[in-house]
C-alpha positions in Angstrom: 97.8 120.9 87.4 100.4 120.3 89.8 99.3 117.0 90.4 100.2 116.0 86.7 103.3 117.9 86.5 104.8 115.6 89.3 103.5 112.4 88.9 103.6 112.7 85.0 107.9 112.7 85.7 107.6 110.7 88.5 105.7 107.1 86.6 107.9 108.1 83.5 111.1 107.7 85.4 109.7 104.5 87.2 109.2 103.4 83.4 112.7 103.9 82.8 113.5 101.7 85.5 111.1 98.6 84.2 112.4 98.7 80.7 115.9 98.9 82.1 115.2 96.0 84.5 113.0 93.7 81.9 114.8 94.2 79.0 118.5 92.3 79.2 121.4 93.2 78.2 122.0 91.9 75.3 118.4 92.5 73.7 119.1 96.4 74.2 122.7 96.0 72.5 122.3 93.4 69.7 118.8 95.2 68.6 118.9 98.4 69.5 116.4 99.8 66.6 113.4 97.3 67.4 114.2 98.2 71.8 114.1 101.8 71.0 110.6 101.5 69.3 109.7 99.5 71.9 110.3 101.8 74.6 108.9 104.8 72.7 105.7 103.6 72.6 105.5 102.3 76.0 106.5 105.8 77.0 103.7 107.3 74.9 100.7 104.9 75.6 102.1 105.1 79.1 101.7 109.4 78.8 98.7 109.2 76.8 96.9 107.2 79.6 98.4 109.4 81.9 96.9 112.7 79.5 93.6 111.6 79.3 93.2 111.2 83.5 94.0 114.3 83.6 92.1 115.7 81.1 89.1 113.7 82.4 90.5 114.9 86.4 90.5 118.4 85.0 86.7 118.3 84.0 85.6 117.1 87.3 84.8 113.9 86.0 87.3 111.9 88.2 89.2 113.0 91.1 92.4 114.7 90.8 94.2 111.9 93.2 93.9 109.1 90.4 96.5 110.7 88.6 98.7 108.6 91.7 97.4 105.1 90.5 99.8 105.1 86.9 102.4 106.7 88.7 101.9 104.1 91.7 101.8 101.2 89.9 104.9 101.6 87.3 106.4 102.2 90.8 105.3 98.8 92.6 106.5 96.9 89.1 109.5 98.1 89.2 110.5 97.8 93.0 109.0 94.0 91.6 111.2 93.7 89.6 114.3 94.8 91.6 113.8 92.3 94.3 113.0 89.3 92.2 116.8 90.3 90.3 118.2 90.2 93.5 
């Protein structure tokens, strides 16, 4: 439980920082209807993955630790993406 408590806010603020860094500027300002769809359903495929590992983690049919992988890997993409702006 407390596994998916922190790691649930944890990948969902590291999505914040990928749509941030891989959408420009000007696509979040000149279409701001079709980026905030967008981003929605990223965010909840991203938490509906996330939902079912646990769900699945909570029946003992995977571990509990594989709730780190989403939450690991929206944070490697984005730390991607931060050095290839710079």
């Amino acid at each position: 439980m407390v596994f998916y408590k922190i790691f649930t806010a944890l990948s969902l603020m590291g999505l914040l920082i990928v749509l941030m860094f891989k959408a420009p500027m000007h696509q979040r300002i000149s279409n701001v209807s079709l980026f905030l769809i967008k981003s929605i359903l990223l965010t909840i495929l991203v938490w509906g993955i996330q939902l079912m590992i646990y769900k699945f983690s909570k029946q003992g049919v995977l571990s509990p630790f594989i709730l780190m992988i989403p939450c690991f890997l929206i944070f490697s993409y984005g730390i991607y993406l931060l050095y290839k702006e710079k």
